[in-house]
C-alpha positions in Angstrom: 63.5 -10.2 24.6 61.1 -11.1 22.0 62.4 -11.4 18.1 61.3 -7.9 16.0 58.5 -9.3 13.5 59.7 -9.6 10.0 58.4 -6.5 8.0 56.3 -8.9 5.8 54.6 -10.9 8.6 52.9 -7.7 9.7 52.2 -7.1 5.7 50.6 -10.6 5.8 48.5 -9.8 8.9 47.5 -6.6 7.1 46.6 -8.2 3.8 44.3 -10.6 5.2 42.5 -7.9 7.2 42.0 -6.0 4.4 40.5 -9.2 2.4 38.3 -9.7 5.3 36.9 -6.4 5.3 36.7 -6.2 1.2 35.1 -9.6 1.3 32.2 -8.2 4.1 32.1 -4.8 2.3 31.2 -6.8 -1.0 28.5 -9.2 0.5 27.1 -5.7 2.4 27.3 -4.5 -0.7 25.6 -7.2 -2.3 22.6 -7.2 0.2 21.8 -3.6 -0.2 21.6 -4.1 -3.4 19.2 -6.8 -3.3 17.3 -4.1 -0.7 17.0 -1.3 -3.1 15.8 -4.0 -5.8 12.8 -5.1 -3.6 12.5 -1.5 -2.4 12.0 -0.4 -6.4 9.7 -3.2 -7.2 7.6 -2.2 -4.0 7.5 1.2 -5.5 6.5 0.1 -8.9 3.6 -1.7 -7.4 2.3 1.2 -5.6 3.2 3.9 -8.5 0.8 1.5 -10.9 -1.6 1.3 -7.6 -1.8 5.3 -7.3 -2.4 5.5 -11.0 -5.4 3.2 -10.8 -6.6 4.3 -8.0 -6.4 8.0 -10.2 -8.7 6.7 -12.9 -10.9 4.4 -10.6 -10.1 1.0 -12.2 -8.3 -0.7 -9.0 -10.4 -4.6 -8.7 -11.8 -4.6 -4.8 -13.0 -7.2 -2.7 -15.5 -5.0 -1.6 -18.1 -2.4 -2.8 -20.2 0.2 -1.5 -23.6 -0.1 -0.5 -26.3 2.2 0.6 -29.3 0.9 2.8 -31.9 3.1 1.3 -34.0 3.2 4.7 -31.0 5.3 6.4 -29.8 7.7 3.7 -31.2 11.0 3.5 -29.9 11.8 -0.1 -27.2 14.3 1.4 -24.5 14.0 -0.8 -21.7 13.8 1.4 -20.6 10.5 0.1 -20.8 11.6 -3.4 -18.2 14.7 -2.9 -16.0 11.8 -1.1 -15.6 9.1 -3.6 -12.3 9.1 -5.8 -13.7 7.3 -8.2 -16.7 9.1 -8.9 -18.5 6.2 -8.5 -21.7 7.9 -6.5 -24.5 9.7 -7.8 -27.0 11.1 -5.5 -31.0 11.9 -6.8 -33.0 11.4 -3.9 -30.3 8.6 -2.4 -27.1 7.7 -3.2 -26.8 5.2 -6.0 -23.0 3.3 -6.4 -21.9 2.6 -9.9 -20.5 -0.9 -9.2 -18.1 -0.9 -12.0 -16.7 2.5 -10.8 -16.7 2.0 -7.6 -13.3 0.4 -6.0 -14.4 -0.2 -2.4 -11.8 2.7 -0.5 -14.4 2.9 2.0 -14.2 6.4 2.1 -18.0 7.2 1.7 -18.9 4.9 4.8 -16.6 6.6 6.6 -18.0 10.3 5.8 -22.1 9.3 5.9 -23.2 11.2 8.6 -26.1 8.8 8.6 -24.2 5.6 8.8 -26.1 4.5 4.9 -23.6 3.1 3.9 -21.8 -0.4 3.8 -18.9 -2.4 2.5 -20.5 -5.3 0.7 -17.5 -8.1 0.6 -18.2 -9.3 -3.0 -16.5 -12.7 -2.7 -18.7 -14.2 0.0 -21.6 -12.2 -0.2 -21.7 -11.0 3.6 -21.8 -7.0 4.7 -19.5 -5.9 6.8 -20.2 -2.6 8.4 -17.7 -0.4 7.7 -15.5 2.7 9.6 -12.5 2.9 7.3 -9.8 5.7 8.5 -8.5 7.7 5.6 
């Protein structure tokens, strides 16, 4: 017949248990923390993103651009654009200082006028951007 445990031995068994589990519920602890850091600096970023986006001051690589032969002057890219950065007399015109390449008017021209000019190289890209 096997020797009854001493009381403490089982308290000993117990203890370091219990500092194993504290000691993984601390570094858990510690990386969710670091998770909801990152997670509120994301959200800062796109908070200040929304906000200019809002008043149409968000720097694009890109910017619309209307091929005059195609567009009809319909003024469905002008009701589209955030940023107000369309005007429409007998074509569209884009304010290029307004304008903060979303894409949004090349996907709504029923015409297919317009066309996201990639500033940085100079190249257009023809554009179907889903909003």
């Amino acid at each position: 017949m096997a020797p009854e445990p001493l009381p403490s031995q089982g308290l000993r068994r117990k203890s370091i248990s219990l500092t194993k589990t504290e000691i993984g519920r601390r570094q858990e602890l510690q990386v969710l923390k670091e998770h909801a850091r990152a997670i509120e600096a994301r959200l800062r970023h796109l908070e200040k993103r929304i906000r200019d986006i809002e008043r149409g001051s968000v720097p694009s690589a890109y910017i619309a651009f209307v091929d005059s032969y195609k567009c009809v002057g319909c003024g469905t890219c002008q009701e589209v654009c955030p940023a107000g950065a369309i005007s429409v007399d007998e074509i569209a015109r884009v304010d290029p200082k307004r304008c903060i390449g979303c894409g949004r008017c090349v996907d709504q021209c029923p015409q297919g006028a317009l066309a996201l000019h990639l500033l940085n190289t100079g190249y257009m890209e023809q554009a179907r951007v889903a909003l």
